[in-house]
C-alpha positions in Angstrom: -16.3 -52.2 -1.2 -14.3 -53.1 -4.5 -11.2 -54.8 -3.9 -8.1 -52.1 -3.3 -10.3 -49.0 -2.9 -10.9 -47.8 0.5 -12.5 -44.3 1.6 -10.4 -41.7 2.1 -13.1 -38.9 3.4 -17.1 -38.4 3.8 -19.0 -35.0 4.1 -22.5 -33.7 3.8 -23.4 -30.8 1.5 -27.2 -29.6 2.1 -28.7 -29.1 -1.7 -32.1 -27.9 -1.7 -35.8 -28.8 0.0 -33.8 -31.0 2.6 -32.0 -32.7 0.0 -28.1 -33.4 0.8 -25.3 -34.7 -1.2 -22.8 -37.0 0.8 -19.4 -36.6 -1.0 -16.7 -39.6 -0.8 -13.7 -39.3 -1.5 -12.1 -42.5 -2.8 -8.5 -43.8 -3.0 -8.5 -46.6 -5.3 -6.2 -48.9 -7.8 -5.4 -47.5 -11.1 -6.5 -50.4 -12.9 -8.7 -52.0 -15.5 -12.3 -50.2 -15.4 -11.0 -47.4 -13.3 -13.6 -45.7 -11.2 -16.5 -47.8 -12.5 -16.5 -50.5 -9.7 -16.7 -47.8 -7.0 -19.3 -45.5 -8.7 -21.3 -49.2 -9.7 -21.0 -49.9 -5.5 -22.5 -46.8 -4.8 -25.3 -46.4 -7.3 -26.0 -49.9 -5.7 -27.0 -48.1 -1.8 -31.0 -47.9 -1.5 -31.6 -44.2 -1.6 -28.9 -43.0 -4.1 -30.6 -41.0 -6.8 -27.7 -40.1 -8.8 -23.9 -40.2 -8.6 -21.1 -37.3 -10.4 -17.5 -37.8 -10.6 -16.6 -34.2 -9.7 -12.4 -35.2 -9.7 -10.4 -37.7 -10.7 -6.0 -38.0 -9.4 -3.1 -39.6 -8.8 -1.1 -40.8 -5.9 2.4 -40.3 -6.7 
């Protein structure tokens, strides 16, 4: 896990022909590189065929 992002939430989402899509929901730092070292982490898990930033907030 990147350093100062933790997961908030985790669901499953069936798709098609038994294929599901796990959504995470992230809280991370707004820093340098924003969401990259997360969506790089999870590209990373055996498995993962794609990845989509569907939202992107802040914390105030």
């Amino acid at each position: 896990m990147p350093e100062g992002a933790k997961i908030h939430d985790i669901a499953e989402e069936p798709i098609a022909f038994g294929l599901v899509a796990i959504i995470l929901n992230f809280i991370t730092d707004d820093g340098e590189g924003g969401s990259e070292p997360v969506e790089e982490m999870v590209s990373a898990i055996p498995g993962v065929a794609s990845i989509e930033i569907t939202g992107v907030g802040r914390l105030m």
